[in-house]
N, C-alpha and C positions, 0 to 999 in steps of 0.2 A: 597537419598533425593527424594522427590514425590512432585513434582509442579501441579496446580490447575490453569488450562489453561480457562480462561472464554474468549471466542472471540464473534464476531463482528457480523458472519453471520448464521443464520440457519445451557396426557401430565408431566403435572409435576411429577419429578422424575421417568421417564423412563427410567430403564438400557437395554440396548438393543447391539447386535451382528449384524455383517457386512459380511451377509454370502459371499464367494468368497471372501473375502477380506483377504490375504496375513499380519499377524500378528505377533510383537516382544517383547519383554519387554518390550520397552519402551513408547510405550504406554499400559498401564496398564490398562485402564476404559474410559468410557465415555457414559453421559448421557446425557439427554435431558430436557430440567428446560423450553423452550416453553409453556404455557399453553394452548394456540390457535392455535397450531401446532403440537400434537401429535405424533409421529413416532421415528424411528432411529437418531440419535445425526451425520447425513450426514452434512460434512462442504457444502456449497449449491455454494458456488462463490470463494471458497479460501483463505478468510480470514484466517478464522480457520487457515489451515494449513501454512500459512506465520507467523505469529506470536506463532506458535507452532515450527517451527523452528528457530527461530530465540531466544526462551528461553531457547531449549534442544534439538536442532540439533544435531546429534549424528558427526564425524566426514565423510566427503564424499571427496574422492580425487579425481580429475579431473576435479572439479565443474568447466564450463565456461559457456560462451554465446556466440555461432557462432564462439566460437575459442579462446575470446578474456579475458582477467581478470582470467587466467587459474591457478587454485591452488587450495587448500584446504577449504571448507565450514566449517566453525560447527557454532553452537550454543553458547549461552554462561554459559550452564551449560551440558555440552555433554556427563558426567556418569548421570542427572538424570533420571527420569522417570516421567509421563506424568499422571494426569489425567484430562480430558476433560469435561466441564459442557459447554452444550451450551444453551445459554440466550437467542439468537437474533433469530429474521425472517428479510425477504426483508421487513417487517410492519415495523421493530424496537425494541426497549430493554423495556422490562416490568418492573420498579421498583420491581413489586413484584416476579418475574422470575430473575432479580439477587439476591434478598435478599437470597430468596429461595436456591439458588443452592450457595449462599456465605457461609450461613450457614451448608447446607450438605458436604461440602468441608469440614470445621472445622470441624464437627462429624466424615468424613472420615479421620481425621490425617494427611492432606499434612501439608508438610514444610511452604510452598510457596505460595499465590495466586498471578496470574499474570491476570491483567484484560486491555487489548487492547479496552477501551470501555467508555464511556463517555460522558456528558454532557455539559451545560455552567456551569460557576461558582453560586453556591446558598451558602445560610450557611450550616455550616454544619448540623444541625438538621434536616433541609430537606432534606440532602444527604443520600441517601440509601446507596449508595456506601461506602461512607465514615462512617455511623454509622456502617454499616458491617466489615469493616476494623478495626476500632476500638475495635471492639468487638473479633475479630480473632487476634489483638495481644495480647490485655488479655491471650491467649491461646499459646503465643512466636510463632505466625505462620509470620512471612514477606510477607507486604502488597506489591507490584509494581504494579504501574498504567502509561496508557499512561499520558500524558501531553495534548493530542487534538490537532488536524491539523490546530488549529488558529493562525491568527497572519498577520503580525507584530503590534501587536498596544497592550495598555493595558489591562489589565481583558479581557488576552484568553484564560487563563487557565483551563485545566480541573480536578478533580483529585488533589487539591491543597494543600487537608489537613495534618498537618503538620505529624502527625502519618504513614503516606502515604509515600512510595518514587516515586515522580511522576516526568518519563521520558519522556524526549523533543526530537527532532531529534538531530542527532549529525551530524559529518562530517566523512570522513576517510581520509587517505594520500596519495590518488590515485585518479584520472580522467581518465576516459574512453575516448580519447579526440578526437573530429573530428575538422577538421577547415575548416573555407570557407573562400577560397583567391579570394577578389573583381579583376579586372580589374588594378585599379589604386595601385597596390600591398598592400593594406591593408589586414589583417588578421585577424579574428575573430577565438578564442578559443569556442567549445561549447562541448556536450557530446550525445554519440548514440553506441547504443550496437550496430546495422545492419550496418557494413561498407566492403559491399563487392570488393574483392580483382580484380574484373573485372570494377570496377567505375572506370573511367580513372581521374586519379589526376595533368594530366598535361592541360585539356581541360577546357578551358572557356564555361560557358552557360548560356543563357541569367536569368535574375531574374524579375520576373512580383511581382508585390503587388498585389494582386484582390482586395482589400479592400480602393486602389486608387481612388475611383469615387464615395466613400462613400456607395458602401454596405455593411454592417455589415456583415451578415453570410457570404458573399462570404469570408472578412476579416480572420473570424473564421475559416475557410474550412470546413462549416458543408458538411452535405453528400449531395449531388447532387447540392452545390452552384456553383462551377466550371465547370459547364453542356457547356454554355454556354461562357464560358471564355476561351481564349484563353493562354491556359497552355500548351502544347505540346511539349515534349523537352525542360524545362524550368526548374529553382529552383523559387519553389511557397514560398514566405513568408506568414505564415500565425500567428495569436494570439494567442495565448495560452486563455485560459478558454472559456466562453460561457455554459459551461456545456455538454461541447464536448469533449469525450478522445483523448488525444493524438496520439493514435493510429489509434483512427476513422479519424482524420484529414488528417495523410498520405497515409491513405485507399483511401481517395477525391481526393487525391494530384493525386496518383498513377493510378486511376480508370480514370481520367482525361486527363492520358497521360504525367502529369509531370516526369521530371526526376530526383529529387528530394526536399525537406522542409528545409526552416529554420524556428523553432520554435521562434517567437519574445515573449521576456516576455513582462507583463505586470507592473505597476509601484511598485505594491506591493510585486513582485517578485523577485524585486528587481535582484542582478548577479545569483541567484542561478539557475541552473542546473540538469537537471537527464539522467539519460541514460537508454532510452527506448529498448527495442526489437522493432524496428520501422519496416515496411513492403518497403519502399525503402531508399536512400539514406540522411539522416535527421541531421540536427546538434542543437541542442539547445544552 
């Protein structure tokens, strides 16, 4: 079986070769459908290859992080084989650079299209994606599409057309889990891949809010808000979004002299969770 990988991140109809680049079967091709970006079909930030393993990850045993969640990776079709069209730049996705490359796909014979990529909901006559899709099961190829990072609330859908199978995030049966035990013996569940074996778990340490006195960024831990603030030795609360990663936040925490973050969500985030590779001590 030959899957048809369209992803996310960085002309037309370029096939092109990855010299020094260490190659298997399983990925079989890959081109470049860009039209304002000419060159090699390079995944540019990762995308690409996260959503390419996670369609036909081949099997990897010992897969962990820092030690922790330790066992076997695959994919979830781990005999196929891979070809790669890429669509996007850091600009964004060309209606006529997916038609394009949804089409050559169908000429080239894969099984499968798997597209990680998306817009809001329109009808379908305006969907490029979805007339494409359409037109590729004509041909018994199986469409799979993300679902989009929207939500919680009505019409978030991406990808909805009923010829389409369009995937949502799911859950698993495991938590990465760290906890922060307050003073007054309360205990908070949260999740963090970074939980080193030298943090001492029987030590209290004080918790500052920065965002107490009504700064906003300080709130957020954007970078250099905590300049100023007395963090030192302390677990910094800080807010989730702003348009600040996760990671950049406990960069600020850490840069700062904190000694570790609780990540607070936000109302639409409701309980959910993720477990970062975080740079110090972090529980969401």
């Amino acid at each position: 079986m030959k899957i048809c990988l369209l992803h996310l991140r960085s002309g037309r109809g370029n096939a092109s070769s990855s010299p020094g680049t260490t190659c298997n079967n399983k990925l079989i091709g890959a081109r470049n459908f860009v039209s304002d970006l000419p060159g090699p079909p390079v995944n540019d930030e990762g995308h690409g290859t996260h959503t390419a393993s996670t369609a036909a990850g081949n099997f990897v045993q010992g897969a962990n992080v820092f030690g922790m969640a330790n066992g076997t990776a695959v994919g979830m079709a781990p005999r196929a084989h891979l070809a790669i069209y890429k669509v996007c730049s850091i600009e964004g996705c060309a209606d006529a650079d997916i038609l394009a490359a949804m089409d050559a796909a169908v000429d080239d014979g894969v099984d499968v299209l798997s597209l990680s990529l998306g817009g809001g909901s329109i009808e379908f006559f305006q969907d490029g994606i979805a007339i494409s899709a359409f037109a590729a099961i004509q041909k018994g190829i199986f469409v799979s599409c993300s679902a989009g990072n929207f939500g919680p609330f009505s019409a978030s859908l991406s990808n909805e057309a009923p010829w389409i199978l369009t995937v949502g995030a799911g859950t698993i049966d495991r938590n990465i889990v760290a906890t922060g035990a307050l003073g007054n013996t309360d205990e908070y569940d949260g999740e963090s891949l970074f939980q080193p074996s030298d943090f001492p778990s029987d030590k209290y340490f004080p918790l500052v809010d920065p965002g107490a006195g009504g700064n906003e960024t300080a709130a957020l831990c954007g970078p250099g808000s905590l300049d100023n603030i007395d963090v030192k030795g302390k677990i910094v609360l800080c807010a989730r979004g702003g348009g600040i990663a996760q990671i950049t936040k406990g960069q600020t925490v850490k840069d700062a002299g904190g000694a570790g973050m609780i990540l607070m969500n936000a109302e639409p985030d409701g309980y959910s969770t993720i477990a970062d590779a975080h740079v110090l001590p972090q529980l969401m």
